[in-house]
C-alpha positions in Angstrom: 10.0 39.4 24.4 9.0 36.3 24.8 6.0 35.1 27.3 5.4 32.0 28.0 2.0 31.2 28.8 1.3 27.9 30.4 0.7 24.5 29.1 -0.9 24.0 25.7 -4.4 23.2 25.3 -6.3 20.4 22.7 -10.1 20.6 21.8 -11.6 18.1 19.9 -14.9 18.8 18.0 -16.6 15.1 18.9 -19.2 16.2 15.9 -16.4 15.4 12.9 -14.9 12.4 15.0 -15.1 8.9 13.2 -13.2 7.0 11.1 -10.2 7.9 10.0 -11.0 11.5 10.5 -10.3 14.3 13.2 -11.1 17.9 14.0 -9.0 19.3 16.4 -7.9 22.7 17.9 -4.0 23.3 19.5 -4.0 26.6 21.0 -2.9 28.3 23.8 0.4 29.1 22.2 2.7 31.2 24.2 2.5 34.7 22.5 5.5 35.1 20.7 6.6 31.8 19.5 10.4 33.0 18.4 12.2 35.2 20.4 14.7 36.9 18.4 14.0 34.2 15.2 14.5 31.9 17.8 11.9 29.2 17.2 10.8 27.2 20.1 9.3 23.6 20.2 5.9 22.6 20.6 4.8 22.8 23.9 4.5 19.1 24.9 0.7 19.0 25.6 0.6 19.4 21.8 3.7 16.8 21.0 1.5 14.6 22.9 -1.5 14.9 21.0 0.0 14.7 17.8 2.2 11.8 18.2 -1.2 9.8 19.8 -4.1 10.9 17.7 -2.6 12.3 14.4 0.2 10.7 13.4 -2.1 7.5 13.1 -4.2 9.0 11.0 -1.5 9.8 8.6 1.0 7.3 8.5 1.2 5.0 5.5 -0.7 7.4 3.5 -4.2 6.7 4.9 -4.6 10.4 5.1 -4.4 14.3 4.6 -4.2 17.1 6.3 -5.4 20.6 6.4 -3.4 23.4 9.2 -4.5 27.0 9.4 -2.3 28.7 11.7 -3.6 32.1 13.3 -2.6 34.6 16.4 -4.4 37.2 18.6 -5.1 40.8 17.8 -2.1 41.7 19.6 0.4 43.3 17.4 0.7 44.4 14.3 -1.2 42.6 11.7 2.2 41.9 9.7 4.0 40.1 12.9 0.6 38.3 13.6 0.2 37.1 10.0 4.2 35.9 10.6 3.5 34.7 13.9 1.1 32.2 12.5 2.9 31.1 9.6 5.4 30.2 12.6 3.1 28.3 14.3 1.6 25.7 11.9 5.2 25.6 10.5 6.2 24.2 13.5 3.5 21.3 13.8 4.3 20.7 9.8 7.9 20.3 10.8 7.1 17.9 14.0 5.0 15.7 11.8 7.4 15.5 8.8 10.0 14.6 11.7 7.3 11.5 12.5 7.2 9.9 9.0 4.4 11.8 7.2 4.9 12.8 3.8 4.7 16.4 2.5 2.4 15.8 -0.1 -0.3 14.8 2.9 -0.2 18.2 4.5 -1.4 21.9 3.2 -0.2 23.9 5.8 -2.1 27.7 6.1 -1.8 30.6 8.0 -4.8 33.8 8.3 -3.3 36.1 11.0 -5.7 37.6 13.2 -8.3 37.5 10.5 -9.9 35.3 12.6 -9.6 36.4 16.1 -12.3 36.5 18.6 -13.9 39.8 19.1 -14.4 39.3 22.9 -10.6 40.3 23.7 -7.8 41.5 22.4 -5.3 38.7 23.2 -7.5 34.8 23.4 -5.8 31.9 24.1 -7.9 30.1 21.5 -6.8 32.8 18.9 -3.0 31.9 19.6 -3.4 28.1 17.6 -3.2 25.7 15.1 -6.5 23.7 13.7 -5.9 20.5 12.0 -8.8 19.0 9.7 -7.9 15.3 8.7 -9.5 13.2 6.3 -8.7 9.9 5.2 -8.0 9.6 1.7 -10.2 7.8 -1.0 -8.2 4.7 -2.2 -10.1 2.9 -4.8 -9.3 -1.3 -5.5 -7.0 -1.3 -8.4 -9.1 -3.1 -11.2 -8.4 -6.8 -11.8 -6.2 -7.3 -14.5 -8.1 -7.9 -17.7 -8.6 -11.5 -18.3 -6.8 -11.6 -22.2 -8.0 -15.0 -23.9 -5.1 -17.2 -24.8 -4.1 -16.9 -28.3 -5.5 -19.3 -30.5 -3.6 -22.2 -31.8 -3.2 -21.4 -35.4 -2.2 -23.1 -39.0 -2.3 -23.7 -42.7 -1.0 -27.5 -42.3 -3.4 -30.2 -41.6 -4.5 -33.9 -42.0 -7.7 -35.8 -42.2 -8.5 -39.1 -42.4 -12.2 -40.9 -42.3 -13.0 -43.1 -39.0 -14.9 -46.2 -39.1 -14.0 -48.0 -36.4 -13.6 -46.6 -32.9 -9.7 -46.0 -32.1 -9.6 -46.3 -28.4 -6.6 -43.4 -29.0 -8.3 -40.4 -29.9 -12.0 -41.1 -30.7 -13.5 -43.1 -27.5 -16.5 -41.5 -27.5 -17.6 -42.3 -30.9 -19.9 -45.1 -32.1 -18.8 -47.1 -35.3 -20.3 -44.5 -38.2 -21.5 -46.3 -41.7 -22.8 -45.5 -44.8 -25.9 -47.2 -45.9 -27.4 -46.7 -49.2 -31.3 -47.0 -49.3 -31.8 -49.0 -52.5 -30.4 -47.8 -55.6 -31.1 -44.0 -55.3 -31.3 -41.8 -52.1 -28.7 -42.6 -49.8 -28.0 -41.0 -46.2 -24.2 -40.8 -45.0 -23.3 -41.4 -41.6 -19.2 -41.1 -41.4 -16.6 -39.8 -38.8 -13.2 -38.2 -39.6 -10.4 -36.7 -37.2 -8.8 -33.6 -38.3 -5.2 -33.1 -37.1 -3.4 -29.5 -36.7 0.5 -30.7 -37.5 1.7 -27.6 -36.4 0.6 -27.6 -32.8 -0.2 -31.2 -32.2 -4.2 -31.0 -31.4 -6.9 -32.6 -33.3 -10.8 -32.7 -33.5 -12.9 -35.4 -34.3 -16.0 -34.4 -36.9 -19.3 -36.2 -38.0 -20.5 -35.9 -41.3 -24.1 -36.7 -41.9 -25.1 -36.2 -45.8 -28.3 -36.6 -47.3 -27.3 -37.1 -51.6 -27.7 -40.1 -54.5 -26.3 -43.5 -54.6 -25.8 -46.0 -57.1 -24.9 -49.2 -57.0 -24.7 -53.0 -58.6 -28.0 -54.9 -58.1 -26.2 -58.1 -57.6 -24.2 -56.4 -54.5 -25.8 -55.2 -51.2 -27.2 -51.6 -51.4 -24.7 -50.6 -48.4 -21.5 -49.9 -48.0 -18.8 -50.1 -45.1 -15.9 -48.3 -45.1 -12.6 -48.6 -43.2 -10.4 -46.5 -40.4 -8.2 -45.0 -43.6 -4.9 -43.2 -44.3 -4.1 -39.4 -43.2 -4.3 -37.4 -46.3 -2.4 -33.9 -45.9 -3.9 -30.3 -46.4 -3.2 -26.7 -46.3 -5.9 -24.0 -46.0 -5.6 -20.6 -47.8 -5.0 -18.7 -43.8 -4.0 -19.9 -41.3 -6.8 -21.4 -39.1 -7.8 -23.2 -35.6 -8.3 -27.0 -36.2 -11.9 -26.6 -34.6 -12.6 -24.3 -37.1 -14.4 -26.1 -40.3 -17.9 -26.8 -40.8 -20.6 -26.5 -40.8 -21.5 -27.1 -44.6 -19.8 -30.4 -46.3 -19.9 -32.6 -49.2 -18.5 -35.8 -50.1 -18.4 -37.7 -53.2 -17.3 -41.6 -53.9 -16.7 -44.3 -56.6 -15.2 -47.0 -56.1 -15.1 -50.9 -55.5 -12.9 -53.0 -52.7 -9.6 -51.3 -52.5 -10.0 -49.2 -55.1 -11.7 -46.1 -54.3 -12.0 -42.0 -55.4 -13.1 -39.8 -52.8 -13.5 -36.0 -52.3 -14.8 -33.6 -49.9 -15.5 -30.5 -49.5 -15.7 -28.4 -46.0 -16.7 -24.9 -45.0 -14.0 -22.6 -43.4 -14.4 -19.5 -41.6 -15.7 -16.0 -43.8 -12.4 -15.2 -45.4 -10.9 -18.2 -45.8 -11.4 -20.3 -49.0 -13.4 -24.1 -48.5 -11.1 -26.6 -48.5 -11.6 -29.0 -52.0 -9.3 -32.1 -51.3 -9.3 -35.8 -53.1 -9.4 -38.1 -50.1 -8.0 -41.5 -49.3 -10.3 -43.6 -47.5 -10.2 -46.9 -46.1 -11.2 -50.6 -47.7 -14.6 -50.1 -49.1 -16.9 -53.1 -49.0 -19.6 -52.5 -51.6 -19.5 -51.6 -55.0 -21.3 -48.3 -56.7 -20.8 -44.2 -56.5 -22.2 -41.4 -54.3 -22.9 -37.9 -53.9 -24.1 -36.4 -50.5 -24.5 -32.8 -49.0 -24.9 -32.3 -45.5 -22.9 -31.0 -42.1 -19.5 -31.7 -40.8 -20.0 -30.8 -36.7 -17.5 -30.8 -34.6 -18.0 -33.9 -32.1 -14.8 -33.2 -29.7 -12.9 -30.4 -28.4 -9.6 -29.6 -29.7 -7.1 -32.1 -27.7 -3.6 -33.1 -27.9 -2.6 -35.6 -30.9 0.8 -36.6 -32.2 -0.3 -39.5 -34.7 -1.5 -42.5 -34.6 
């Protein structure tokens, strides 16, 4: 028969109080909590304390809980063991009515396994004690910086600078070619070299160290002029800002009338690229051979053409 047994009672052990977590004791149920299966509602004393100081805890997933119901040595072990599957059921229900998730609760129940020796029927024994933690929620990891994909192709063009072209090569000096008398010669020449496929280009310096001949009646030097694109196509596809380091360049020629070809270095896989040049006007008269570095003097930066 059911026997009701005052108000319900809270305790809070202060020594597991902080952030986000709680330790807390609802006892002082009345002794049989269904009369007849009926089930009765919290007492209000414990509605109270749930709806103030757990339901905070839990909402929005910032938490779990742990419920072990348990009863008095009154009774058969069997009722008491049902009697406290009763109870914690009911504060299970009352917080899944109050927007906590199932999957934040683990509801138990232990009988009178754990009754107080002192008496046969406790008011602490008749209770439900909540453990709540809040859960561990790690920072998602940044998403993975991917480089962008680099600007590939098979199609260029390169023509030799000699005169700065306010368009593309600003920050270059004029580059020559001066031959020291009529043997060793050191090349000093700029060329821009122009990915057609996506529109970017690079300017290059060459600086060779080779031979030189040349008529004794005509200056040792040699000038040479901005001159034509010449087109190109690598073995694999390639990033413009890819060639060099390793270069040579070979010329003949007098006035107008000029022979020119070059050789540059291309990434480990990718076959050097051997190319007969057009250059600009040549003022000076002889041939040349030189070895030295192509290094790239710009970054990659839009270019449509002249």
């Amino acid at each position: 028969m059911f026997r009701p047994t005052g108000p319900g009672k809270v305790e809070i052990d202060q020594n597991f109080s902080g952030a986000g977590m709680l330790k807390a004791l609802l006892y002082n149920f009345d002794f049989d909590d269904f009369d007849k299966r009926k089930f009765r509602p919290l007492k209000t004393e414990h509605q109270k304390f749930l709806a103030e100081r757990v339901v905070p805890l839990l909402e929005h997933d910032h938490g779990f809980v742990w419920m072990t119901g348990s009863a008095s040595r009154i009774g058969a072990n069997a009722w008491n063991m049902e009697t406290s599957m009763v109870r914690v059921g009911t504060v299970q229900a009352y917080l899944l009515d109050h927007g906590v998730d199932a999957s934040q609760i683990e509801p138990n129940a232990v009988g009178e396994e754990e009754a107080q020796a002192h008496a046969l029927d406790d008011e602490r024994d008749r209770a439900v004690r909540l453990w709540i933690m809040p859960k561990l929620k790690t920072d998602p990891r940044p998403p993975k910086k991917v480089p962008p994909r680099p600007k590939l192709s098979q199609k260029f063009r390169i023509a030799m600078v000699t005169a700065v072209s306010a368009s593309h090569a600003s920050r270059l000096a004029k580059f020559k070619r001066f031959k020291l008398g009529g043997g060793p010669l050191v090349d000093f020449a700029a060329f821009t070299v122009w990915d057609t496929t996506n529109n970017i280009a690079c300017m290059y310096a060459y600086i060779g160290l080779g031979l030189g001949v040349g008529l004794p009646s005509l200056p040792s030097g040699s000038v040479t002029t901005h001159g034509p694109w010449n087109d190109f196509t690598t073995e694999k596809p390639m990033a413009v800002w890819q060639f060099g380091c390793w270069s040579r360049f070979t010329t003949a020629g007098a006035g107008s009338h000029s022979v020119n070809w070059i050789t540059i270095e291309t990434p480990r896989g990718i076959d050097n690229v051997y190319e007969r040049i057009e250059t600009g006007v040549t003022y000076g008269v002889g041939m040349s051979s030189s070895i030295g570095d192509f290094i790239r003097a710009t970054p990659p930066e839009r270019f449509s053409g002249p």
